[in-house]
C-alpha positions as CSV (number, residue, x, y, z in Angstrom):
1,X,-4.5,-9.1,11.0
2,X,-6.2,-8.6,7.7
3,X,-5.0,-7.3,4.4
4,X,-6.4,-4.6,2.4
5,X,-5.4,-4.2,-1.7
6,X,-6.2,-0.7,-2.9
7,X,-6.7,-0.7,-6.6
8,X,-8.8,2.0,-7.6
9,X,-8.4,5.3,-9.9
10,X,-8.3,5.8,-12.8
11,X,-4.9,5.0,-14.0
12,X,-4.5,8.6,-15.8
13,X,-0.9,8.5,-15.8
14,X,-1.0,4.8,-18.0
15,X,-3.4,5.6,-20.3
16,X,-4.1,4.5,-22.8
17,X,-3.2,1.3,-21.6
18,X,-5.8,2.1,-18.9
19,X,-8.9,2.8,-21.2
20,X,-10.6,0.1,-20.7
21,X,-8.3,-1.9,-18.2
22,X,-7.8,-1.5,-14.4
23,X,-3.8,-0.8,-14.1
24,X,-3.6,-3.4,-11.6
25,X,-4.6,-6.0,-14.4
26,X,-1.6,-4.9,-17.0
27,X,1.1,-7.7,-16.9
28,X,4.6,-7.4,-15.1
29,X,6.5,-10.2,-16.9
30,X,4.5,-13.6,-16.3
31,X,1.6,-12.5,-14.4
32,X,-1.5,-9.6,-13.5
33,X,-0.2,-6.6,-11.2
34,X,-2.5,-7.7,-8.4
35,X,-0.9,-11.0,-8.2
36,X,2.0,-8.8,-6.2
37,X,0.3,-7.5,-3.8
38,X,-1.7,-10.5,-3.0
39,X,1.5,-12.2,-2.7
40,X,2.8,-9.7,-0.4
41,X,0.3,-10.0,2.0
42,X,0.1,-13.9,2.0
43,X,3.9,-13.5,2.7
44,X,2.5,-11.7,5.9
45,X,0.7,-14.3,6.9
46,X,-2.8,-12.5,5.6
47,X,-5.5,-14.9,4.2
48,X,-8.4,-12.5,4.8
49,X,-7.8,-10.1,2.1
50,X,-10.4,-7.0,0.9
51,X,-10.0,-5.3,-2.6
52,X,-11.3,-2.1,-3.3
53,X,-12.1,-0.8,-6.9
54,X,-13.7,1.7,-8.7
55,X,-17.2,0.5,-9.9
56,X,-15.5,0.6,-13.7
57,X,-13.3,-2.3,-13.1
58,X,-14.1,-3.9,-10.4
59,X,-16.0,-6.6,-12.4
60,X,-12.4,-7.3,-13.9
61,X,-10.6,-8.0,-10.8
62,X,-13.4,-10.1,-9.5
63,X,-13.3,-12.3,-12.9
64,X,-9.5,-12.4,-12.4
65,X,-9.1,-13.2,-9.2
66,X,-12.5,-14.9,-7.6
67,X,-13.0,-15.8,-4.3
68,X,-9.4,-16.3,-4.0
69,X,-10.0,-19.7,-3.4
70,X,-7.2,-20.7,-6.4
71,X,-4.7,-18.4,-3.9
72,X,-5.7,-20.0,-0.8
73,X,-7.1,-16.7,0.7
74,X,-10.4,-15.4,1.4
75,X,-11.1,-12.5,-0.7
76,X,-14.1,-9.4,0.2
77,X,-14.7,-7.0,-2.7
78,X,-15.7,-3.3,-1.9
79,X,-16.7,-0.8,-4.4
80,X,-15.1,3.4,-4.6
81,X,-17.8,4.9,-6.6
82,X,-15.7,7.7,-7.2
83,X,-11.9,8.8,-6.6
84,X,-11.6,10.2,-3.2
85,X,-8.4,9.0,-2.0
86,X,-6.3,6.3,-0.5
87,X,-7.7,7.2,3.0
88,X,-10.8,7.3,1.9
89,X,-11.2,4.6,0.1
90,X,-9.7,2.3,2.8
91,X,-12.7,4.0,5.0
92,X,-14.7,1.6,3.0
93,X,-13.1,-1.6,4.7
94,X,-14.3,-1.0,8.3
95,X,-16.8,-3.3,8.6
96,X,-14.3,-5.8,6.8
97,X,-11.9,-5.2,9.2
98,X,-13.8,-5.0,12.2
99,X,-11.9,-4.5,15.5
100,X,-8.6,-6.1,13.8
101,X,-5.4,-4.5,12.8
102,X,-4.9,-4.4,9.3
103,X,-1.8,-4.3,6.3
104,X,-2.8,-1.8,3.5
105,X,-0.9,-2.6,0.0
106,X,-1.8,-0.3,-3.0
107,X,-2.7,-2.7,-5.9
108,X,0.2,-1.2,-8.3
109,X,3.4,-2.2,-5.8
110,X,5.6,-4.7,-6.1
111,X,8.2,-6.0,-3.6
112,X,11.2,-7.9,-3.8
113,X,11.4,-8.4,-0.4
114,X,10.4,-11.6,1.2
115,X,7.9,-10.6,4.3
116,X,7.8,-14.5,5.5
117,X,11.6,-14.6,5.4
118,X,13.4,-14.1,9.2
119,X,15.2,-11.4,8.3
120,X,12.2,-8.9,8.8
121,X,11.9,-9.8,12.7
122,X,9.2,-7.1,13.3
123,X,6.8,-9.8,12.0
124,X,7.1,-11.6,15.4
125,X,4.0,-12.7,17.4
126,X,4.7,-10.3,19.9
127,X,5.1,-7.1,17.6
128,X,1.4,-8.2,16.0
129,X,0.0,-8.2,19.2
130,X,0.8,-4.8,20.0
131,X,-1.3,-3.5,17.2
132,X,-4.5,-5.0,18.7
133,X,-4.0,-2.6,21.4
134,X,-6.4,0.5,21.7
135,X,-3.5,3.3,21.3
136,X,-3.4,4.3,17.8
137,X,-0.6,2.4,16.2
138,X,1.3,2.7,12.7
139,X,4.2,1.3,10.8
140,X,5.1,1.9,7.1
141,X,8.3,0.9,4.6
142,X,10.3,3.2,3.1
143,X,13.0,2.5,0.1
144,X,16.0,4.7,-1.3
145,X,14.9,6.3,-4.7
146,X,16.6,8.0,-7.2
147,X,13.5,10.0,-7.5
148,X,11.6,10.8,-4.4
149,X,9.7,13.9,-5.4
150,X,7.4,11.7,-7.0
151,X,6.3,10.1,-3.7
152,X,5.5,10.9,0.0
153,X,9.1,11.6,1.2
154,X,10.0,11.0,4.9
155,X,11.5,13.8,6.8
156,X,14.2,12.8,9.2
157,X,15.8,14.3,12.2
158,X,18.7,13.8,14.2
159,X,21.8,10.9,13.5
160,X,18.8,8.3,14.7
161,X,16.7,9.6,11.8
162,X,14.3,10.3,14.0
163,X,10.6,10.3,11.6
164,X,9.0,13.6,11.9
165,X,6.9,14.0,9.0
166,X,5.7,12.8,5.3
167,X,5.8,15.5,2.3
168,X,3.8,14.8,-0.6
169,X,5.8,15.2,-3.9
170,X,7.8,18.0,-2.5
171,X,9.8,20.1,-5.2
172,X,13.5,19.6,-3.0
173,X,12.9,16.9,-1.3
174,X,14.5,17.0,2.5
175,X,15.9,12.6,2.2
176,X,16.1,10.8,-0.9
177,X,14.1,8.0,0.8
178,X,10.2,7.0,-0.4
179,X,7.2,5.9,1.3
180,X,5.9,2.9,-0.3
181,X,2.5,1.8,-0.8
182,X,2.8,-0.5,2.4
183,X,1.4,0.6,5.7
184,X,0.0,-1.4,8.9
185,X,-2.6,0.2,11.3
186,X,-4.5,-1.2,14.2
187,X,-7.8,-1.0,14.6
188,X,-8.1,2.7,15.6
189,X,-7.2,4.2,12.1
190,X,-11.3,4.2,11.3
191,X,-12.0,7.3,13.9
192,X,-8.9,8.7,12.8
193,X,-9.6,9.0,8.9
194,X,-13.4,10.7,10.2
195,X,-11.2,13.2,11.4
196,X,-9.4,14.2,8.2
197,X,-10.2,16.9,5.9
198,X,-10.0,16.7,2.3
199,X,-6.8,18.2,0.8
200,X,-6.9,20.9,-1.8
201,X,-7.8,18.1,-4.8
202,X,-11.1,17.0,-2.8
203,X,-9.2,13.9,-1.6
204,X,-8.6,12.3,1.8
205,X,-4.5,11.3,1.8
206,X,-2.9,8.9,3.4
207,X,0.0,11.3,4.1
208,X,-2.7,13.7,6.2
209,X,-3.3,10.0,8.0
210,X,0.2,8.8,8.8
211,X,1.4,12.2,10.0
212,X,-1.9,12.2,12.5
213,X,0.5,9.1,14.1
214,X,3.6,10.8,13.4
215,X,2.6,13.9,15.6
216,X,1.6,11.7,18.4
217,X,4.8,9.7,18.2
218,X,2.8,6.3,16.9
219,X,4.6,5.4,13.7
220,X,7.5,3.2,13.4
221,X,9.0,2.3,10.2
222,X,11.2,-0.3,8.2
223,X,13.6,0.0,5.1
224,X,13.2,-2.3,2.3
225,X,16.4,-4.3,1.2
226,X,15.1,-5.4,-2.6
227,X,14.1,-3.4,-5.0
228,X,10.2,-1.8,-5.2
229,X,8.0,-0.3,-7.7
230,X,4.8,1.3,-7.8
231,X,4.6,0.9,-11.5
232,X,2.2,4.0,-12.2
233,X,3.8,5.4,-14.8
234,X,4.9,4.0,-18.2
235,X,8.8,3.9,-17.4
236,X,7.5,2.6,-13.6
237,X,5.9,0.1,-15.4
238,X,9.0,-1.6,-17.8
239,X,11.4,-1.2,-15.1
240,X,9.4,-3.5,-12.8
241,X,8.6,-5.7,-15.9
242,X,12.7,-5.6,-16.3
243,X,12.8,-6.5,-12.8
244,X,10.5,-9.3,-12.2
245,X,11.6,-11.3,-14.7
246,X,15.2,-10.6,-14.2
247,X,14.6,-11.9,-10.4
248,X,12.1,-14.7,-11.8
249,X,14.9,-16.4,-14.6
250,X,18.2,-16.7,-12.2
């Protein structure tokens, strides 16, 4: 499996601390946003790692972070030349990826959880090998949030909460869960993002692209236990500061 780090836009909702700085450089407590991520993935068990940037900051994150030799990971850059969404801009890892299922981590989340610990027994040998398999496969993480009509909010059905559908920021939302910026696809996810249409802001989501599996019955999902931030917004940002270093000084 490889891992992908999304960390392109513009940052609007930071700025100005954005200005001249990719968000996924600004510090949470000891170290650069990316590092997260990056983590995350390695926690996996993901050492072939491709970032994707606008062409505006991508010289930053390559300063910053290298070859990823210093992480013990091998690190591909790719550039966005423009915002066109999450989709699309993971369309630009295909030949990265190759015929390999991959992790997908938006460069401004952070995760408590551990992903190497046992206690998240879907990373078993056997679970990874079904995603090399040629039906479309997805899986994605969801957390309880106080405020879930600023995300992608799962739609449930049934006592077995049953996944039906993702809505994008809805005004009332219909759970009070979250979709993180987490997701896992095999290797058929390429044909599937040619088939999606831009949304009404020009974009391709990655809502449009999970619901393609959720329609057909081919996503699964798990529920974080720790706490998770995407750290996009100014208040985002200090609580996962508040909450890094809280975690990093017991």
């Amino acid at each position: 499996m490889r891992g992908i780090i999304l960390a392109g836009g513009h940052g609007s909702r930071l700025y100005p601390l954005t200005k001249i700085f990719n968000k996924s450089l600004l510090p949470i407590y000891d170290k650069p946003m990316i590092y997260y991520p990056l983590q995350t993935l390695k926690q996996i068990g993901i050492t072939e790692i491709c970032i994707v940037s606008g062409k505006e900051h991508c010289g930053q994150i390559m300063n910053q972070l290298g070859s990823g030799e210093e992480y013990e990971v091998d690190i591909t850059y790719r550039v966005q030349e423009k915002p066109g969404g999450i989709a699309q801009a993971l369309s630009l890892c295909e030949s990265f990826a190759g015929d390999e299922p991959i992790t997908v981590c938006l460069g401004d989340n952070i995760f408590e959880d551990d992903f190497g610990n046992n206690s998240w027994q879907i990373f078993t040998t056997e679970w990874i090998d079904e995603f090399f398999d040629k039906e479309p496969k997805s899986h994605i993480f969801i957390k309880k949030v106080p405020d879930p009509e600023r995300f992608g909010v799962p739609v449930f059905q049934g006592m077995d909460r049953h996944l039906i559908k993702i809505e994008e920021k809805p005004e009332k939302p219909m759970s009070d869960y979250a979709v993180t910026g987490l997701y896992m696809f095999n290797h058929e996810v390429w044909s599937i993002i040619d088939t999606l249409k831009p949304s009404e802001r020009g974009e391709l989501e990655v809502v449009d692209l999970i619901n393609w599996y959720i329609d057909r019955g081919k996503t699964t999902y798990s529920e974080l236990k720790g706490f998770w931030s995407d750290a996009g917004t100014p208040d985002s940002l200090v609580q996962a500061n508040k909450l890094v270093s809280e975690k990093e000084k017991k």
